[in-house]
Backbone as XML, in Angstrom:
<?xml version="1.0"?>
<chain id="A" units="angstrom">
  <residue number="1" name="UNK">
    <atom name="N" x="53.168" y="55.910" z="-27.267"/>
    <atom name="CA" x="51.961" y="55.923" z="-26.478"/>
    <atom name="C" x="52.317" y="55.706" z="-25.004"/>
  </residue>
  <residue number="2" name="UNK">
    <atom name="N" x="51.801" y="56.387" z="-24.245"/>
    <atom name="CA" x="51.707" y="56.415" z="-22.835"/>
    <atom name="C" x="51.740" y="55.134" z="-22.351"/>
  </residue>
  <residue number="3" name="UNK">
    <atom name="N" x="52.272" y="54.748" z="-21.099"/>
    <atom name="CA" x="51.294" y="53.170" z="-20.308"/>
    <atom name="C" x="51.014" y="53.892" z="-19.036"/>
  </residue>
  <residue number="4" name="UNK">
    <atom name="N" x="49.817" y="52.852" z="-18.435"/>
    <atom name="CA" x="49.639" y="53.823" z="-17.680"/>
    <atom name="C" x="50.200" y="52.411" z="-16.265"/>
  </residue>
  <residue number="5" name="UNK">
    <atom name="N" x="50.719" y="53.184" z="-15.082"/>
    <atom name="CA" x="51.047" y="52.998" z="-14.442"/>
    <atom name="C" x="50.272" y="52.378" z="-12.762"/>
  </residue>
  <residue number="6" name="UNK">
    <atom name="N" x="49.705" y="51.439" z="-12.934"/>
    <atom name="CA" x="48.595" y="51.301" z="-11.867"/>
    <atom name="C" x="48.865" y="51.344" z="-10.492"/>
  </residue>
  <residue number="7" name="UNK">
    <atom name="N" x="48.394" y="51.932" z="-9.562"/>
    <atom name="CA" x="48.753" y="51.758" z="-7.819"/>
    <atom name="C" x="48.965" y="49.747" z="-7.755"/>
  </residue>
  <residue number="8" name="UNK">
    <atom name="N" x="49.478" y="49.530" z="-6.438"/>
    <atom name="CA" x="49.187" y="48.300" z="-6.215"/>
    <atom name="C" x="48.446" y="47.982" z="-4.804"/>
  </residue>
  <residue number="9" name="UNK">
    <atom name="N" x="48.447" y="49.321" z="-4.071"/>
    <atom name="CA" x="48.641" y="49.649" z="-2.833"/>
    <atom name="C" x="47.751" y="51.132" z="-2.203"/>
  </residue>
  <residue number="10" name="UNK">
    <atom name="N" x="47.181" y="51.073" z="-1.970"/>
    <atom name="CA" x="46.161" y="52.949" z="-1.108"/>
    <atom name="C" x="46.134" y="52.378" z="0.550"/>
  </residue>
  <residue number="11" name="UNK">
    <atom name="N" x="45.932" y="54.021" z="1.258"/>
    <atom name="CA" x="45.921" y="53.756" z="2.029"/>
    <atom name="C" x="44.705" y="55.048" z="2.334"/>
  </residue>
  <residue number="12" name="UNK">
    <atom name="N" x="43.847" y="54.931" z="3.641"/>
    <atom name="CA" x="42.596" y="56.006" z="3.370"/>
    <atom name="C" x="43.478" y="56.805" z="4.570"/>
  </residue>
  <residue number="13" name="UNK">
    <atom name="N" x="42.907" y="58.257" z="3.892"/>
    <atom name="CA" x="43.591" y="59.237" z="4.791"/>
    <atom name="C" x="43.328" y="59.968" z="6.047"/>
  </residue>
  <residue number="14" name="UNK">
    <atom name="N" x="41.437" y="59.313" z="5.985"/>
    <atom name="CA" x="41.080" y="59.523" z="7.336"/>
    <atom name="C" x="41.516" y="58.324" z="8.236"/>
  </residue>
  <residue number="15" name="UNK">
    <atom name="N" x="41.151" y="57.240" z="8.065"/>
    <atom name="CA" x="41.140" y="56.069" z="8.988"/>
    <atom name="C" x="42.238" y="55.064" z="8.982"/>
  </residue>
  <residue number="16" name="UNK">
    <atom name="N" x="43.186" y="54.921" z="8.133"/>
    <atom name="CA" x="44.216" y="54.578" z="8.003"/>
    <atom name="C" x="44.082" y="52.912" z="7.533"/>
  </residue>
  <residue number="17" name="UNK">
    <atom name="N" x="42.861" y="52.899" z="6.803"/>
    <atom name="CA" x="43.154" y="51.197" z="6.546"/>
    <atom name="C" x="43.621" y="51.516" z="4.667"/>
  </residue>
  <residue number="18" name="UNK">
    <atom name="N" x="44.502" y="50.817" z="4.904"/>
    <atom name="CA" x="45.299" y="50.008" z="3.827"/>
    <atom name="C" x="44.580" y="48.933" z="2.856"/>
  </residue>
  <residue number="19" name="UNK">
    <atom name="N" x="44.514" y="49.376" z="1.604"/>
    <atom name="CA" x="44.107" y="48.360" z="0.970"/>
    <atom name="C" x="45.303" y="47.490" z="-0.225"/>
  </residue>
  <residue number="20" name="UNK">
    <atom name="N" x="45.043" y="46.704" z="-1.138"/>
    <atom name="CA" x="46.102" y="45.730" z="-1.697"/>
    <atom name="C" x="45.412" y="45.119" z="-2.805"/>
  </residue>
  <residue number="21" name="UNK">
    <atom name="N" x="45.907" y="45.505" z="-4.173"/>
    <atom name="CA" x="45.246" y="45.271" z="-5.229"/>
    <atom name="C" x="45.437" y="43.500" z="-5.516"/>
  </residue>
  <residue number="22" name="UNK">
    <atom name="N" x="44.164" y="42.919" z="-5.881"/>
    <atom name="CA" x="44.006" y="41.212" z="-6.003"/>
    <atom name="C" x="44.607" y="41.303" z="-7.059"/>
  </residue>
  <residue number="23" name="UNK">
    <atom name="N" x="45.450" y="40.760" z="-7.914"/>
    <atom name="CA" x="45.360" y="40.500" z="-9.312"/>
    <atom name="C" x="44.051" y="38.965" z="-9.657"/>
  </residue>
  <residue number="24" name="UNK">
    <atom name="N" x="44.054" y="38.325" z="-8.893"/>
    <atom name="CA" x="43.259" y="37.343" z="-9.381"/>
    <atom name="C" x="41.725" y="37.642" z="-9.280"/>
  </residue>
  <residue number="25" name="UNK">
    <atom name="N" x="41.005" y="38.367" z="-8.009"/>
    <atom name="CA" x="39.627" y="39.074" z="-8.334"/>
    <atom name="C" x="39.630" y="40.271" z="-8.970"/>
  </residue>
  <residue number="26" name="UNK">
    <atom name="N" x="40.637" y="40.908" z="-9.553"/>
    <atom name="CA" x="40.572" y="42.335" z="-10.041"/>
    <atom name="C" x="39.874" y="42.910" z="-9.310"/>
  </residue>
  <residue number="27" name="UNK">
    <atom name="N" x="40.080" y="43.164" z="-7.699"/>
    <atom name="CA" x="39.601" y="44.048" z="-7.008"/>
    <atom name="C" x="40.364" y="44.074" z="-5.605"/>
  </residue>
  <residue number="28" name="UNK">
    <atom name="N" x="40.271" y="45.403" z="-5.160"/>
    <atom name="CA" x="41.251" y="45.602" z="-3.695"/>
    <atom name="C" x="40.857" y="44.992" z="-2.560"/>
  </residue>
  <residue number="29" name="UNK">
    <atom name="N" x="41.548" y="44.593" z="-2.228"/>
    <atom name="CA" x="41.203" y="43.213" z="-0.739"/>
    <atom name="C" x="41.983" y="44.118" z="0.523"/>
  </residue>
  <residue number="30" name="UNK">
    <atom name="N" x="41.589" y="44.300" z="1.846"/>
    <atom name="CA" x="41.890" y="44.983" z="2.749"/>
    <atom name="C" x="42.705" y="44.286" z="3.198"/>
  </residue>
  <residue number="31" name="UNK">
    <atom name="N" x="44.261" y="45.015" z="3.838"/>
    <atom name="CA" x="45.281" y="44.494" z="4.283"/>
    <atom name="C" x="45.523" y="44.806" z="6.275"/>
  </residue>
  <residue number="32" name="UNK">
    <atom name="N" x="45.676" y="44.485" z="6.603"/>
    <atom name="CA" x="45.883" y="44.635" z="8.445"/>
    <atom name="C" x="44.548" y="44.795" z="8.928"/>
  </residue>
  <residue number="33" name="UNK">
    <atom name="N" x="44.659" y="45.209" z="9.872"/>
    <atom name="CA" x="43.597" y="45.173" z="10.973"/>
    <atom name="C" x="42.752" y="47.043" z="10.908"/>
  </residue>
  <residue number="34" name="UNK">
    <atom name="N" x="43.631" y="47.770" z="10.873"/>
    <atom name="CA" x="43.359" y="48.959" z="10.916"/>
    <atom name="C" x="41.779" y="49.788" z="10.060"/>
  </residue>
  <residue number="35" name="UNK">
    <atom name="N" x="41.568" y="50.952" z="10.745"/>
    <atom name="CA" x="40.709" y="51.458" z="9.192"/>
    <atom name="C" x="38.981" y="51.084" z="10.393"/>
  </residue>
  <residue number="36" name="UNK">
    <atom name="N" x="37.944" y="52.308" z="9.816"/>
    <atom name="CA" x="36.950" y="51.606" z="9.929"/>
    <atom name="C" x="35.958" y="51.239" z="8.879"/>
  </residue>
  <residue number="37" name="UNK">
    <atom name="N" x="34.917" y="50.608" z="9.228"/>
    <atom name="CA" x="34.035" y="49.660" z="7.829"/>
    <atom name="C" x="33.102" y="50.944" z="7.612"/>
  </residue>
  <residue number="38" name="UNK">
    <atom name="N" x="32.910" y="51.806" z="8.148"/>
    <atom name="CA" x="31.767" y="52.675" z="7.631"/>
    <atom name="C" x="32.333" y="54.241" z="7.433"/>
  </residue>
  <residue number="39" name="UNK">
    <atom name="N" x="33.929" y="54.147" z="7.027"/>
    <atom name="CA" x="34.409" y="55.005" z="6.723"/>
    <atom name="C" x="34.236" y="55.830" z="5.431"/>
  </residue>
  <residue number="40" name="UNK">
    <atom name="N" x="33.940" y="56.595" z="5.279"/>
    <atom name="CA" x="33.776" y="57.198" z="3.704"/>
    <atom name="C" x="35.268" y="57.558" z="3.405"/>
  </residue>
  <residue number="41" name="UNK">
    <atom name="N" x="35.825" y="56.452" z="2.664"/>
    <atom name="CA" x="37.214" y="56.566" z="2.601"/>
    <atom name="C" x="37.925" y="57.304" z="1.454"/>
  </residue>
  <residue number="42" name="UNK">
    <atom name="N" x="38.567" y="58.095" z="1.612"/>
    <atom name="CA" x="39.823" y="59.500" z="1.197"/>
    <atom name="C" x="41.073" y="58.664" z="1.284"/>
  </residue>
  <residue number="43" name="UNK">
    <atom name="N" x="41.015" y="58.072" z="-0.564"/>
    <atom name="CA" x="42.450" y="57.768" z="-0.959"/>
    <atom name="C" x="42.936" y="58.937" z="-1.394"/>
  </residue>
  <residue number="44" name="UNK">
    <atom name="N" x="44.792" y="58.978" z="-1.492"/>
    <atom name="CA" x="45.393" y="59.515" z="-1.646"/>
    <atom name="C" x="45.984" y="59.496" z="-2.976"/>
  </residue>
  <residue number="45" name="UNK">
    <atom name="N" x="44.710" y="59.692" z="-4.428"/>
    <atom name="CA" x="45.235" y="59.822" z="-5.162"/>
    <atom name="C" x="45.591" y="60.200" z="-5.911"/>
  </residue>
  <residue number="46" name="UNK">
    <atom name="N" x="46.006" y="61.617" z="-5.581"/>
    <atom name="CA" x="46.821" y="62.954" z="-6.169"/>
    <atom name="C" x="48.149" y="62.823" z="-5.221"/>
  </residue>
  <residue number="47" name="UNK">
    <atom name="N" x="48.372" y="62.141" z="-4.671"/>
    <atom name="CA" x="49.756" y="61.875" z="-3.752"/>
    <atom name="C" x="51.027" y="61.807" z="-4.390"/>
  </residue>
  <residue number="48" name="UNK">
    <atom name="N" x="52.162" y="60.788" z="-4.514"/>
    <atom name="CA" x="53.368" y="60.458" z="-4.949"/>
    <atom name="C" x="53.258" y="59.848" z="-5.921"/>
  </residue>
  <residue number="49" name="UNK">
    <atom name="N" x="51.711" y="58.862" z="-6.162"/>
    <atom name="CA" x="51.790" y="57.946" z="-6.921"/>
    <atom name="C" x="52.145" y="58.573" z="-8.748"/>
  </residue>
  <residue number="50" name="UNK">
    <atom name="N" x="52.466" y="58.282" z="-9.606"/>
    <atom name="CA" x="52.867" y="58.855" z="-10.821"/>
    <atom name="C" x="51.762" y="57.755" z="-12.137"/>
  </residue>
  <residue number="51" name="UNK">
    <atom name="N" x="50.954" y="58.494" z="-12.429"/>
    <atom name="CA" x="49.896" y="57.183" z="-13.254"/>
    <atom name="C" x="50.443" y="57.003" z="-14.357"/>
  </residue>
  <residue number="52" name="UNK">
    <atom name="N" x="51.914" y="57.666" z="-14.500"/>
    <atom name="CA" x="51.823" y="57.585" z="-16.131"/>
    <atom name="C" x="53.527" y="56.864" z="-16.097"/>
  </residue>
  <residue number="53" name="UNK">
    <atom name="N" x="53.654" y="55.591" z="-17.068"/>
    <atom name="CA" x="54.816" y="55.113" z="-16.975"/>
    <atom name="C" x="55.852" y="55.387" z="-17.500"/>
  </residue>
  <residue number="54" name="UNK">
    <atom name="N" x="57.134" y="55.792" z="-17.739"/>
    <atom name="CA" x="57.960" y="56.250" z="-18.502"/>
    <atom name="C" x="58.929" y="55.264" z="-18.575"/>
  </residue>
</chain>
């Protein structure tokens, strides 16, 4: 059976803010300064990332 391989890490491809997966809220917490708040944000995730673990 497959595992699947989770991001830990996105970054949006218009505005450039970076996000950073919590393990303790199970949810992405914004990393640096960058990026804006009313961005309709375009992750990159058809990119490098590989979802499937081998």
């Amino acid at each position: 059976m497959a595992e699947l391989n989770r991001p830990d890490r996105r970054q949006c491809t218009r505005c450039g803010r970076e996000d950073e997966w919590n393990e303790s809220s199970h949810n992405w917490t914004i990393t640096g300064s960058e990026g804006r708040p009313f961005c309709l944000h375009e992750w990159d995730i058809n990119g490098r990332h590989n979802p499937i673990a081998e």
